[in-house]
N, C-alpha and C positions, 0 to 999 in steps of 0.2 A: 577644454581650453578657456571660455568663461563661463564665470557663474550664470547661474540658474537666472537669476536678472538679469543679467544683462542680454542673454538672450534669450527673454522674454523681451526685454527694450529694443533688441535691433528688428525681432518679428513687429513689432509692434509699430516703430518708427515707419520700415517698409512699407507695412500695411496701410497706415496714416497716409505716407506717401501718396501711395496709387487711388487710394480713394481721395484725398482731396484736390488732386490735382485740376480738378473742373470748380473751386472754390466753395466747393463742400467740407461739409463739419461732418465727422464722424464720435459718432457714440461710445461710450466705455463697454456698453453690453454688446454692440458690435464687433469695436475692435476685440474683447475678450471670445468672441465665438468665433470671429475670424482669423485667430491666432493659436485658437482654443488652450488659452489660458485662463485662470483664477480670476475673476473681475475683481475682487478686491485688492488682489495682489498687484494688476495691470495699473488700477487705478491709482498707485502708489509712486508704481515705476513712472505712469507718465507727469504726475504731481509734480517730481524733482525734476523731470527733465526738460519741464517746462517752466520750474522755477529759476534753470542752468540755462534756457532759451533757446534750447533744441525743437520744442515741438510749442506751438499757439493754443491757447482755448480761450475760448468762450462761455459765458456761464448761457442759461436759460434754455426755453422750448426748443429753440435754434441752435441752441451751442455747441461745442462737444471739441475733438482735439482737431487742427488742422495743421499742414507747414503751408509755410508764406513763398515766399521764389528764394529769399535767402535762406532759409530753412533745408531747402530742398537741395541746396549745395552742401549741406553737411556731408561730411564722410560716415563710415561704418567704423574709422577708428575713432573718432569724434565723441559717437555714440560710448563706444567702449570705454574711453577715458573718462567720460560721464560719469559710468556705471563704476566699472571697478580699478577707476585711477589708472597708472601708465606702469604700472611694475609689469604688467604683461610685455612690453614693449622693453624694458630696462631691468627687470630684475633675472634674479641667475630660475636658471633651469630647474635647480635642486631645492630652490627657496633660501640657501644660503646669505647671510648677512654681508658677507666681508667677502662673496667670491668677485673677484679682478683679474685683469689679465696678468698681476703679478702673480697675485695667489688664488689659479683657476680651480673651479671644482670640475668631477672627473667631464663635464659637458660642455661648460665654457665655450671655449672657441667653437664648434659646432653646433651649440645654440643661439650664438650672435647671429649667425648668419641666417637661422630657422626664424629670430625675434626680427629682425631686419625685412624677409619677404614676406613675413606675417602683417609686418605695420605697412609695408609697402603697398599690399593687396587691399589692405583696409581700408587706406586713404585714398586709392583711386576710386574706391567704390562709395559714390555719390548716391545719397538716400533717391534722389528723383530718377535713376537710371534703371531701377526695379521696375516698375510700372511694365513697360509692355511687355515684359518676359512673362509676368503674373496674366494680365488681358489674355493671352495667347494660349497659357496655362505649359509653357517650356518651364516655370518654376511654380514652389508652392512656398506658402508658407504653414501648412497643418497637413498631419494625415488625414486622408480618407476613410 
């Protein structure tokens, strides 16, 4: 459903999350073993999407990525539209250019409604609402 980066960005943001939440900086070689992703690839992801002003950093001995209180009201579609723009949300099923509800392709109407509780689900889900599920260990974000 998305790309390879992007979720790598929403493990990522989550992650950031719940460890900064006590106004901690976390690290790239942290977050990349705690997501266990590519560190140079993480380091890219969270580049832009600190450039886009989703996630804070810091440079030096102290530094490293953190969210702010407003940060942490982001959503998981938020994230997404970040990463790989909003066609997930509005474009056809099939990749089709021109499909409409005039001229549907054969998925049309039953994928409005799949793109609809998809962006729904998304944007309820607040980056700061992760945390205690992760503490408790009811979710993850890497295999074992």
């Amino acid at each position: 459903m998305f790309s390879k980066t992007c979720e790598y960005a929403i493990r990522a943001m989550i992650f950031i999350a719940q460890r900064s939440k006590n106004g901690n900086k976390v690290g790239i070689k942290e977050i990349s073993k705690g997501i266990d992703s590519p560190t140079h690839f993480i380091a890219k992801i969270l580049q832009d999407l600190s450039k886009k002003g989703l996630v804070q950093s810091s440079k030096g001995p102290n530094g490293g990525f953190y969210l702010d209180k407003n940060s942490l009201k982001f959503s998981l579609a938020d994230v997404v539209k970040a990463i790989d723009g909003d066609k997930i949300f509005t474009g056809c099923g099939l990749g089709l250019k021109q499909c409409s509800a005039s001229q549907p392709c054969p998925l049309h109407f039953e994928f409005i409604i799949v793109r609809q509780q998809a962006y729904a689900m998304l944007k309820r889900a607040k980056l700061g609402a992760f945390s205690k599920q992760l503490e408790i260990n009811l979710t993850y974000l890497k295999r074992e």
